[in-house]
C-alpha positions in Angstrom: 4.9 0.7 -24.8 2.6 2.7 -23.2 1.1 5.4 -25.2 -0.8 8.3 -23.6 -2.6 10.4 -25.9 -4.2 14.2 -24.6 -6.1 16.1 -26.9 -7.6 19.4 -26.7 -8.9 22.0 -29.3 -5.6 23.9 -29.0 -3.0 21.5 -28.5 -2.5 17.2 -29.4 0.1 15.4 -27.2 1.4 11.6 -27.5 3.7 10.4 -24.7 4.9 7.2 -25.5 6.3 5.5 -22.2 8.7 2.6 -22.4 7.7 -0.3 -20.3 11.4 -0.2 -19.0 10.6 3.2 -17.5 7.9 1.9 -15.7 9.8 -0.8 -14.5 12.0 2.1 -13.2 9.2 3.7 -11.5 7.8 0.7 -9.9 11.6 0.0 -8.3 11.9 3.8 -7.3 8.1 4.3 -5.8 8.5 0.9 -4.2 12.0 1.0 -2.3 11.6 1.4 1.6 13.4 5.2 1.6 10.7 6.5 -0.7 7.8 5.2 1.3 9.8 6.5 4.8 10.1 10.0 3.3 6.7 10.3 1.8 5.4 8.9 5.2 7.3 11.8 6.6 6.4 14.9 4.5 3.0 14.0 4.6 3.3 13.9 8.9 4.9 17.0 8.3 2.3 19.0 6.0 -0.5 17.4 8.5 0.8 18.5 11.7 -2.3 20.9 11.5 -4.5 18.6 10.6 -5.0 15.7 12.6 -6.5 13.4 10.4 -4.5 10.6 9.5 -3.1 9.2 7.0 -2.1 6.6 5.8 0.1 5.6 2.8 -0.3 2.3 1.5 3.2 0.8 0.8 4.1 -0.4 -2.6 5.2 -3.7 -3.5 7.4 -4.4 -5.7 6.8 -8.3 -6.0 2.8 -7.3 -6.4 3.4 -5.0 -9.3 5.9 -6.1 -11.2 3.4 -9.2 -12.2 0.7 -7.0 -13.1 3.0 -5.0 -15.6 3.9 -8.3 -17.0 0.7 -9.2 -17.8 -0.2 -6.1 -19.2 2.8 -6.3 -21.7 0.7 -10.0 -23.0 -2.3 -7.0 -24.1 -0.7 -5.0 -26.8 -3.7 -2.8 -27.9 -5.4 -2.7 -25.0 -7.0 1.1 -24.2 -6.9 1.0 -20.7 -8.7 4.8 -20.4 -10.6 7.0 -23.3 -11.9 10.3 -21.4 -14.1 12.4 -23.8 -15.7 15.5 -22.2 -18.2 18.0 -23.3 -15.6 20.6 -25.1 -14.1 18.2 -27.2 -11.0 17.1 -25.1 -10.1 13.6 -25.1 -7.5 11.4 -22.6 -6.5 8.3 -24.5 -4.3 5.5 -22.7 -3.6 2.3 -24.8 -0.8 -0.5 -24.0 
């Protein structure tokens, strides 16, 4: 589990995100009609621009090991975020 902690002087928020959900996400941001789309929205919202862009493509069989791994580090605080007014970005596996 995934827990992403945002805390600010109003307002304390814990997401907790199921490693099955990202497992989802991977699959979804990784399959070829996603990267075709994005590939073509973002030639579309450049036409103006003509610098280009390139998106790198997600692989599924890269990231799928890495999210393995990090379910071995149970603990781990992968980001802590303080700033100057007291707000505060936690992420911890």
């Amino acid at each position: 589990m995934l827990d992403v902690n945002v805390k600010t002087k109003d307002v304390r928020v814990k997401i907790p995100v199921p490693y099955l959900i990202l497992e989802m996400g991977i699959s979804l941001f990784s399959s070829k009609l996603l990267q075709r789309r994005l590939t073509i929205w973002t030639q579309m919202k450049m036409k103006d621009n003509p610098t280009v862009l390139l998106l790198p493509a997600l692989n599924k069989k890269t990231l799928k090991p890495i999210l393995k791994e990090l379910k071995r580090h149970k603990g781990l605080t992968l980001v802590h975020i303080t700033s100057k007014d007291g707000s505060e970005v936690k992420i911890k596996l």
